[in-house]
C-alpha positions as CSV (number, residue, x, y, z in Angstrom):
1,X,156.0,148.6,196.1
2,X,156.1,145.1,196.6
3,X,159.6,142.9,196.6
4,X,160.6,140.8,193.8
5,X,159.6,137.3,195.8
6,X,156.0,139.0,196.2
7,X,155.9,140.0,192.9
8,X,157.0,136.8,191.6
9,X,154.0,134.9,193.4
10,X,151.7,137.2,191.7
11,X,153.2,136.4,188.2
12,X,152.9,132.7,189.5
13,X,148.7,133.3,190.2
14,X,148.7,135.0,187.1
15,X,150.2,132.2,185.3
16,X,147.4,130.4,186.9
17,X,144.7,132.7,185.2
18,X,143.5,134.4,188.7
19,X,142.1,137.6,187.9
20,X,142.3,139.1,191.2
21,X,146.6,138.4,191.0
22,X,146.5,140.3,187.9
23,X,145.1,143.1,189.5
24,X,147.1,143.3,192.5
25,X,149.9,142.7,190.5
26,X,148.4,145.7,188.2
27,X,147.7,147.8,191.3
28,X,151.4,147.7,192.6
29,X,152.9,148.0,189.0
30,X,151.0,150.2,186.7
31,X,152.1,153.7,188.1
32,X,155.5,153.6,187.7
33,X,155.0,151.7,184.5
34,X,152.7,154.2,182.8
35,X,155.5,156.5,183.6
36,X,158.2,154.6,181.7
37,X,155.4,155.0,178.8
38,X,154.6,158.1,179.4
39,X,158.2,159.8,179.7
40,X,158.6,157.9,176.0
41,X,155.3,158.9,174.4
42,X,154.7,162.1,176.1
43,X,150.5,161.0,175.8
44,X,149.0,159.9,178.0
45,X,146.1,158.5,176.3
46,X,148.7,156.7,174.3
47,X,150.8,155.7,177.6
48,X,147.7,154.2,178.7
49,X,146.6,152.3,175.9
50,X,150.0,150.8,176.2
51,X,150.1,150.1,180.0
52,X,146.4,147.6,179.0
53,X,148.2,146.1,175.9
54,X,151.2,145.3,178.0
55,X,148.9,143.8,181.0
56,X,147.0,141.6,178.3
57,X,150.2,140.2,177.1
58,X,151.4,139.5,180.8
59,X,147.5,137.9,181.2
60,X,148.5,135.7,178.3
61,X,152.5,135.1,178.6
62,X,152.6,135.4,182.7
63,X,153.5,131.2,182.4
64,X,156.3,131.7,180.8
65,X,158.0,134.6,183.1
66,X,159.8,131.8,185.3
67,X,162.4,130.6,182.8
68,X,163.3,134.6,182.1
69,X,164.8,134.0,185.5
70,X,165.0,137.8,185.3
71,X,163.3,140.6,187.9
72,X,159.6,140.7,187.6
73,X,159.4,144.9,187.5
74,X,162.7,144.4,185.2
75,X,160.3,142.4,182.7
76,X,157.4,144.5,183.1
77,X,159.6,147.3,182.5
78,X,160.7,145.9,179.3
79,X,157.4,145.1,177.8
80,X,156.4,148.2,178.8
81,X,159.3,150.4,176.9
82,X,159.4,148.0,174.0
83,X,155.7,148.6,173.6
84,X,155.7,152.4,173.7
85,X,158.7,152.3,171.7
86,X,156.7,150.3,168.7
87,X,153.9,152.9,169.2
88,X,156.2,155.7,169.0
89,X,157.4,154.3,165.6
90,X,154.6,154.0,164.5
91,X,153.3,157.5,164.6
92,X,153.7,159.9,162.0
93,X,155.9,162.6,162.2
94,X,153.4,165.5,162.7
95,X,154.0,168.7,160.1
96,X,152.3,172.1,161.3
97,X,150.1,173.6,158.0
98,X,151.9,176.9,159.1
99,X,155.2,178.1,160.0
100,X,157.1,181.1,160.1
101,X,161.4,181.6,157.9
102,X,163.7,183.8,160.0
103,X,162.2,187.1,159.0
104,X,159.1,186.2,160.6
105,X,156.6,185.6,157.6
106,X,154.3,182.6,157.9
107,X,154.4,180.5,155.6
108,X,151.2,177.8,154.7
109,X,152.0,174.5,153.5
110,X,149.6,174.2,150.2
111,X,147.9,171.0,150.2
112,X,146.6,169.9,146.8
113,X,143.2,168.7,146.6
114,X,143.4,165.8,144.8
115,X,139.4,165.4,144.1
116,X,140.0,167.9,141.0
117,X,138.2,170.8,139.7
118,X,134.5,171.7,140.0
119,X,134.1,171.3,136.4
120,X,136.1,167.8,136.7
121,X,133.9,166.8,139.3
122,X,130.9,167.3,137.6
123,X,132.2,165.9,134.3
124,X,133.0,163.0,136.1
125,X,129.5,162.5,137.7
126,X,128.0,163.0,134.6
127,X,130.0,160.1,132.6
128,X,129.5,157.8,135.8
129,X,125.8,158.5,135.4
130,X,125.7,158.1,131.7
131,X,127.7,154.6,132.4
132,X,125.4,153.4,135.3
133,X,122.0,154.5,133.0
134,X,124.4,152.8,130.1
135,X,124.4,149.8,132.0
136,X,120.6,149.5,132.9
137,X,119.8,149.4,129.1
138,X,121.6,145.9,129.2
139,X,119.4,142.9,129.8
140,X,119.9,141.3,133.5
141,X,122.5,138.1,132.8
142,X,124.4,140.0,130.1
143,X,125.3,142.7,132.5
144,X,126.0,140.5,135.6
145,X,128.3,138.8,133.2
146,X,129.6,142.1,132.3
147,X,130.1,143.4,135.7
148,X,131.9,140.5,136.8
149,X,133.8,139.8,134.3
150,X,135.1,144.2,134.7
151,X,134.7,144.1,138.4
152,X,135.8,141.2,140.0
153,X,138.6,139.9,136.9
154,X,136.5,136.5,136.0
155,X,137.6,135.0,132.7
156,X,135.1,133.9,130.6
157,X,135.3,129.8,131.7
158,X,135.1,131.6,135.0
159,X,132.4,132.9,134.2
160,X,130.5,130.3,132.5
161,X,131.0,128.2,135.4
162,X,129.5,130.3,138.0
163,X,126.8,131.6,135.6
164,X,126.0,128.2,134.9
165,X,125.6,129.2,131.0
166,X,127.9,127.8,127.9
167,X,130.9,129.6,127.1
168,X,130.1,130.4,123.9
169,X,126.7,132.4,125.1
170,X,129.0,134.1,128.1
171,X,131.6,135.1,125.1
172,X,128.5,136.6,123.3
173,X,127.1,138.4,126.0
174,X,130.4,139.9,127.2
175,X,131.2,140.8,123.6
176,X,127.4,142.2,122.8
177,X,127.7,144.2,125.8
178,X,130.7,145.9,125.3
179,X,129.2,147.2,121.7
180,X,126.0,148.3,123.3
181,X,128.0,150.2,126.3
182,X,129.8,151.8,123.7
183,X,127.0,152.5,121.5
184,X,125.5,154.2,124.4
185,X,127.7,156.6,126.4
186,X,129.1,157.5,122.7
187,X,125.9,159.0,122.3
188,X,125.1,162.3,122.7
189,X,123.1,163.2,126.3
């Protein structure tokens, strides 16, 4: 392991953008820094995902290491920990789908599916296909004004300005193609 003068200079190069400091510097630091990630994550994919993010921040912040007036590996160590430590609060507590009380019997966590029921699915299907054939019935500008009036929130000057059309027709269309939409899924299939 290289001193702190030695490792200093490499800092210095790297401040400099030289590629083949930040890998010397890299090859006499990243062992016992992937530890330090390590021993906090207990990954290693994750340790090493954080060892590269920390080495891209020292590419991009190496020039400001000599007013830390601190110990190189002591500031490598820190980026490293405070890294893992972000990543480690990040992650999600991870919750087994089975476990077993004090008498032994598992027990399964019961995880609602949230899609509904077969018979909900398909009614739903059905009424989004009756909307989208619905829809097709409607002439072509009527049902753009429609759409983006429903989908994307435009009021109708909003509308009449991007449509390019007077308000008073964009009011009429809107309102025309409400009726018909309602005219047609109230029908029967």
């Amino acid at each position: 392991m290289p001193d702190d003068d030695q490792l200093h200079a490499l800092l210095g190069r790297v401040a400099l953008q030289d590629r083949q400091a930040l890998q010397a510097l890299y090859q006499a630091t990243s062992g016992r820094l992937l530890a330090v990630a390590y021993r906090l994550l207990e990954d290693r994919g994750a340790a090493e995902d954080v060892l590269q993010e920390c080495f891209i921040t020292v590419w991009q912040r190496a020039a400001q290491f000599p007013a830390l007036r601190a110990s190189p590996l002591a500031w490598l160590t820190t980026l490293i920990r405070n890294r893992a430590i972000d990543v480690a609060r990040r992650r999600r507590p991870e919750t087994p789908l089975t476990w077993r009380d004090a008498e032994g019997e598992e027990h399964h966590h019961d995880i609602p599916d949230e899609s509904g029921s077969p018979l909900q699915q398909m009614t739903q299907r059905q009424a989004d296909h009756r909307l989208h054939h619905c829809l097709e019935t409607i002439d072509s500008e009527p049902r753009a004004a429609l759409k983006l009036a429903y989908f994307e929130g435009l009021t109708h000057e909003q509308l009449a300005a991007r449509l390019e059309r007077p308000l008073g027709t964009i009011k009429a269309w809107v309102r025309r193609s409400l009726m018909r939409l309602k005219d047609c899924v109230g029908e029967p299939a």
